[in-house]
Every structure is written in C-alpha cells, then in structure tokens.
N, C-alpha and C positions, 0 to 999 in steps of 0.2 A: 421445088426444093424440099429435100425430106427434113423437115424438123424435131423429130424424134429420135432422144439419144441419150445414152448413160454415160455421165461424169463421176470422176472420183478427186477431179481436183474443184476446191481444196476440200472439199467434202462429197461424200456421196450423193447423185444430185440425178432424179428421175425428170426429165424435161419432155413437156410435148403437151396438145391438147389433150385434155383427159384423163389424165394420169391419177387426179385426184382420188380415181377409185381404185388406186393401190395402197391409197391412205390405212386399212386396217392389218392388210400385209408388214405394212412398212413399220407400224405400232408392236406387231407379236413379233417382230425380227428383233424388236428395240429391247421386248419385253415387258414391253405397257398392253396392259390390258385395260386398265380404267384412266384413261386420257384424261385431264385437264385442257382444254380447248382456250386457251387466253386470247382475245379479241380485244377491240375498243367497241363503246357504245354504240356508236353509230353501225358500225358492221356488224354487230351482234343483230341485229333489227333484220337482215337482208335474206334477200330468200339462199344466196349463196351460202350463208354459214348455217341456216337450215337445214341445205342439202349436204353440207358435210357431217354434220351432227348427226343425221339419217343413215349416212353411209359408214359410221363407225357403228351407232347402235344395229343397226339389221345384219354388219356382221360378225355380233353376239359382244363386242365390246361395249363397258359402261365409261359412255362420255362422260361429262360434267363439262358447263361453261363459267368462265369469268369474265366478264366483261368493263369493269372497273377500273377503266385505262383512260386516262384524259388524253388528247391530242400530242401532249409533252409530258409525258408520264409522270409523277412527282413519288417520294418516299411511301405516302399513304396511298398508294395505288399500289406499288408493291406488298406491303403490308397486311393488304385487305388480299391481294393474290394468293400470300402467302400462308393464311388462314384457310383460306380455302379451299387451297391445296389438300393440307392437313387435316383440317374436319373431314373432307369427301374423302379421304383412305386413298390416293390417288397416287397413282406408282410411275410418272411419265404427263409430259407437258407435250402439246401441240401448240404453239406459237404459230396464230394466223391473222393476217392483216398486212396493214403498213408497217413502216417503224417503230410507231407505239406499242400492235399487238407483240411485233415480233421483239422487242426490247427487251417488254413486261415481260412476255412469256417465258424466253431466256433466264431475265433476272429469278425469276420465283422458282424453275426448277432448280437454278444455281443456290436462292436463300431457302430454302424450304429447309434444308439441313443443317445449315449453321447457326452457331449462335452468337458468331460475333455482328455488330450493325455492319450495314451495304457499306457503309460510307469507308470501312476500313477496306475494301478490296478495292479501290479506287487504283487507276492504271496508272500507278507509279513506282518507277523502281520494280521492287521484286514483293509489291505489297500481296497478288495473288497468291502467293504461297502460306501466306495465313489462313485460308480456306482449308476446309477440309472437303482433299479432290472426291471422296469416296462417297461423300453425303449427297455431292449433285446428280440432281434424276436426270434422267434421260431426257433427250433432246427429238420432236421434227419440226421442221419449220415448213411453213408454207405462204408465201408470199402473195398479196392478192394486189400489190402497188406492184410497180418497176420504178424502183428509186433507189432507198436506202441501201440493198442490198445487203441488211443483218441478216439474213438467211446465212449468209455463209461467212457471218464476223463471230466472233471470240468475244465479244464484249456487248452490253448495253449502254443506253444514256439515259439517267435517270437526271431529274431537277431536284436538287435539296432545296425547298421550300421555306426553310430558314435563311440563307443566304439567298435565295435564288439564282440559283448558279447550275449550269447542267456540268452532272460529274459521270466521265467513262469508266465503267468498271468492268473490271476486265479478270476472264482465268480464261485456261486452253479448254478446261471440259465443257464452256460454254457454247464450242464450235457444236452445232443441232447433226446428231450421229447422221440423218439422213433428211433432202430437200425436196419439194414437192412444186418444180415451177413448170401451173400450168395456166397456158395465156389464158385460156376458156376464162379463167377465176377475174380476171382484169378486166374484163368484157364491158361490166356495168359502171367502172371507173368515169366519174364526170369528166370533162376535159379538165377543168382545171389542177384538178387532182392531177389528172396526166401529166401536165405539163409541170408542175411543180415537182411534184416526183422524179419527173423525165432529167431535167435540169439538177435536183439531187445528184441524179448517175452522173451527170454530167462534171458537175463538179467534183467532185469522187475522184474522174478519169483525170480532169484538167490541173486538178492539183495534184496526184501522185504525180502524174508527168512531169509537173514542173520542179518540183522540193530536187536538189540539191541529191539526195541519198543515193547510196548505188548499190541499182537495185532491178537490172534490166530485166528481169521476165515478169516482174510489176509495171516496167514501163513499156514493153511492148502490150501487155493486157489492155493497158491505160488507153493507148494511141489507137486498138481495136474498139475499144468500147466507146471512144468519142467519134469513129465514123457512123458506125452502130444507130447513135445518136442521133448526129446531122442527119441524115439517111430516112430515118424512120418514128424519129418525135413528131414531126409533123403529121405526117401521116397519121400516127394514131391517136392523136389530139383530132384533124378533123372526122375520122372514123373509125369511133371507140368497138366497130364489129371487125376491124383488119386486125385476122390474128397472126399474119407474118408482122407486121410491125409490134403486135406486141408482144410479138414470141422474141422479137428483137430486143425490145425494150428490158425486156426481163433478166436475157443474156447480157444487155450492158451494164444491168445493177447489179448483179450479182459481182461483172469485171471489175466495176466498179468500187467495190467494196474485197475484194481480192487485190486490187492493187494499192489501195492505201494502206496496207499494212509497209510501203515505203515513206509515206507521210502525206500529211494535206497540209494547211497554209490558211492564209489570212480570211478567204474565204468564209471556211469554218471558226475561225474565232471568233469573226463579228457576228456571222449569224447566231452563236450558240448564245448570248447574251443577249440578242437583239431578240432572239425567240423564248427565252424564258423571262426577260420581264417586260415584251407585251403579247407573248404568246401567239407571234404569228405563227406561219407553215413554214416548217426549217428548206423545203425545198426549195420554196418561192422565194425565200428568205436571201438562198445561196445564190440563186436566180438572179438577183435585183445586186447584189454585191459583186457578181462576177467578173465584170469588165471595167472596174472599177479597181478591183484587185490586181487584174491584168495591168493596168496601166502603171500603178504602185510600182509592181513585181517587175516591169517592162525590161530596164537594164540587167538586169541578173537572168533575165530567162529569153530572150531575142532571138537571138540563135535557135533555140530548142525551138521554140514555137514558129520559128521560118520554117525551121525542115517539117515540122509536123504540117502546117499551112502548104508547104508543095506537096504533103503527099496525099491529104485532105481534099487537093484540087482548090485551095483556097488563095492561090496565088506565091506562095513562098516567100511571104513575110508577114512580120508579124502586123502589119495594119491588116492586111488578106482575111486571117484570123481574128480578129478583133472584130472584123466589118462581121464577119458569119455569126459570131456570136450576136453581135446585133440583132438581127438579123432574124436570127432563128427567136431570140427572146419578142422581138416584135409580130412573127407569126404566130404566136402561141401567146399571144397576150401576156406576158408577162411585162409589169409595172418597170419601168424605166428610171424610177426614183423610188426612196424609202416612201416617200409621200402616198405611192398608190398602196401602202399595206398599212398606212397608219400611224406611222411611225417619224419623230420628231425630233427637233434636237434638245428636248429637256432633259434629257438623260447621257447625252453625251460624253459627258468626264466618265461616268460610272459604266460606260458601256466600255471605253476605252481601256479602262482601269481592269473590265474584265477580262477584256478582249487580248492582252498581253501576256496574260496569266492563262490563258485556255493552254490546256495540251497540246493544240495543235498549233499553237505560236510558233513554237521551239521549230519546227520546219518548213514553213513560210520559205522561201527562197530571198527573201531580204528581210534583215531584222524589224519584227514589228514592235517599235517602241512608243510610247504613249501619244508622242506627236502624230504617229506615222499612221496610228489606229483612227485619231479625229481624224485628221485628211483624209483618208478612206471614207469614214463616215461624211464628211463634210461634201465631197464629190457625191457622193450616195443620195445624198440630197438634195444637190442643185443640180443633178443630170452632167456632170462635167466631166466627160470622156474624150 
C-alpha cells in the first residue's frame, strides 16, 4: 500500500515516511526564514529533534529552539516562549512534538503579536476576534505523537496556573499554514506514550461520533479513524518500528482532531481537570475514563454505537463495542481504574465542579450535571462497567 500523499483538507498536509526533509521548503513557502522550533524538554534532548535542527540550518535557515514546555503546558511556559520568540528576531514558529510542543508552539506564534493576556482569547463566543488576526506568525506543525492531533486544530490548551484549570484558546490563523506527518518521526515513541496518545485519537473519534451535532463528514471521519485505531494501536504499541501502523496512527489523530470540531463529551471534561491538578497524561487520562463514559452516555447514544459496533465487526451492539474497548485498553496496558495513574477521591467535588464547567460539557450527549460528573468519577474508580 502506497502511503505517500498530499492533503489539503483541513489544512495542507505532506504525509509519508521522510518528508521531514521538505521541512526548509515548506518554511520559505511560509516565509520563515529564522524558525522558532517549540518542543518540550524531554524531546528537545533526542537525536530526532537534532536531526531536524540540522536539516533547517544546512539549508541556510537560522533555527532557534524553545524547549520550555512542561507535559501540560501552563501560562509561564508560554510567556517564557514568547520572549523568545522576540529576542531571537524570529519571523515563523515550527511546532514539533506531542500536544504540549504543538499547543505551545501554536500559542506563541498566535501571542507573539498581541498585547492583550492569552486568557482573553479563550474559546468562547466570538472572544477570538479581539485578537489582532495580522500580528500572528506563521504556522508548521509537525507531529512526532499520534494523538492529539493539534496539527491540524485552530486552537491550543493552555493550564492557568492560578486556578488551575485548562483553558482552550482558540483563533482560525492558529490552523499551522502547512503539516509535516512523518511516521519515521514516531519511531522512537516508548509504548506507552503510544498507547496513551493512541487512545487520545481514540477518544477524539469516539466522542465526535457520539455528541448529538449534525455534522456528518465529522462523523463519518470519526467512524474511519476509530477502525484506523482498533486496527493498528496494537500493533504499534507492540512494534514501535511498524511504520504502516504508524503511518496509521498518525492519519487517525490528525481524523481525530478534524472531527471534533462537531463536539466531544464527558470524556474530555474529566480528564481536563483530572490532568491539570494531578498532572497526569491527558491521553491515558481519556483512556481510563472512556467506558466509563460509554456507560453514562449509554441511553442517548445505543443506536449510534450498534450501527458503528456492526460495521467495526464488533458484533452490532453496543456491549460488542464496549467489550472492544475493553479490550483493546487491556492490550495496551492501559490502567483499568483512576487508581493505576494515581489518582483519588480527595478531590472529587472540585473535580466535578470543574468537570461541568469545561467547554466540552455543553456536548456530551447526556447532560453532565454535578451528580452525573462524581458517578463517572466514582465508577472510575472502583472499575464498575
């Protein structure tokens, strides 16, 4: 099967092993000459983001790196981005990593030019429009997880650190002008990284599908990118060198995050609280909540998830699909309770109290109201599926 192919939906999108080294092409088409390469720490250390640093300086571009990204990005990580954007004279962001590189990197060519705080463009209503669309640099993004799928989103999540709360901020110039998904980059991914991420997409798919919106070429995306999943998580969880699985993987987060602009669900409101105040991995996070959610969700979405479940080969109902999710979460080591990520019930009310108030409440396919958020939690924690 040929793997190499140019997309334009929803953004310009060069996919295939190798491609990385159209990376200085893809900068003078943008108009960046002196890149900002935004990473996390850990990735910044690896010979991968070496080799990309190499491959814009040798041809005759001045890189710069920021690496000042924690796992869940927070205000002063931005800030410190956004400094040194500015001091280095820097005319154009590369956003490479997981969801944190790509978040940050986003955020800082979006803040780099304005002067009002982040926190005012927060994804509500019509607040992007307080931005000033002309100040934001240029955009590539290059993905080196299969998860989050910000490569090809319009927004970042950023943690305000006062509240600790993760807030979406959102404009249209934040979509990255062009994308760089190349599995080669995903190679050295630990498994569990894998599987965390992987599960990301997953839930991505599984909740655009389900929310209530209508919004069918998000949800047939959705419904490709969870066989996508089934299919080939495994796979590249037990061999992180299969690059059809992770050329797979790549293409389901990218769907993934394409299709939630129809909505996501309960899911994502526990995790978003449940990962900024004990900082676990928002993948694993989605991972451990997911059928748990399912079962919440169960009378409002049964039907959808039968037909999806027969066409999945998972039997045509919704226990079919439930049992696969199982399933697949027990292949991949993924913790079966809050318990295996650390996480307790001392914080319960205030997880709840956020969890109703996330943006991504409002399309849950059953109201999640403050009862509805502990029960979620409370199953999440004693395994009760």
């Amino acid at each position: 099967m040929n793997l190499n192919t140019n997309w334009s939906f929803p953004t310009a999108v060069r996919f295939g092993a190798g491609r990385i080294s159209e990376l200085p092409e893809i900068c003078r088409a943008a108009g960046i000459n002196r890149p900002l390469l935004v990473t996390d720490a850990g990735l910044a250390k690896l010979d991968v983001t070496a080799r990309t640093m190499a491959i814009l300086a040798d041809a005759g571009l001045e890189p710069g790196i920021f690496s000042d990204v924690q796992p869940n990005p927070v205000g002063a990580n931005l800030e410190a981005g956004v400094i040194a954007y500015n001091d280095g004279g820097h005319d154009g962001v590369v956003a490479f990593g997981g969801g944190s590189g790509l978040d940050l990197g986003k955020l800082v060519a979006f803040m780099a030019g304005q002067s009002r705080p982040v926190w005012d463009f927060e994804d509500i209503g019509d607040w992007w429009t307080r931005a000033d669309g002309d100040a934001i640099a240029p955009i590539i993004a290059v993905p080196t997880t299969a998860g989050t799928g910000s490569e090809v989103g319009r927004a970042g999540v950023l943690t305000n650190e006062e509240t600790h709360t993760k807030k979406i901020i959102f404009h249209p110039k934040m979509m990255p002008a062009t994308v760089i998904c190349d599995p080669q980059l995903t190679v050295g991914m630990p498994p569990v990284i894998t599987a965390g991420t992987g599960m990301d997409a997953l839930a991505h798919c599984l909740e655009a599908y389900s929310t209530h919106a209508y919004h069918p070429m998000a949800e047939g995306i959705a419904a490709e990118g969870m066989r996508l999943v089934f299919e080939n998580l495994p796979k590249a969880v037990k061999d992180g060198t299969d690059l059809e699985a992770r050329a797979h993987m790549m293409s389901a987060a990218a769907m993934g995050a394409t299709a939630f602009q129809k909505g996501l669900g309960a899911i994502h409101s526990l995790s978003h609280p449940v990962g900024s105040l004990y900082n676990t991995h928002h993948g694993m996070t989605n991972a451990v909540f997911m059928p748990y959610v399912l079962e919440f969700n169960r009378e409002a979405i049964e039907g959808k998830i039968g037909r999806l479940s027969a066409w999945l080969g998972f039997g045509g109902d919704f226990e079919g699909f439930l049992q696969a999710v199982l399933d697949l979460r027990e292949a991949i080591a993924v913790p079966h309770t809050l318990e295996g990520l650390g996480v307790y019930d001392q914080k319960i009310d205030l997880i709840a109290e956020m969890a109703i108030v996330d943006p991504t409440a409002a399309s849950n396919p059953v109201e999640l109201t403050l009862d509805g958020a502990k029960q979620i939690f409370r199953a999440a924690l004693k395994g009760s599926v």
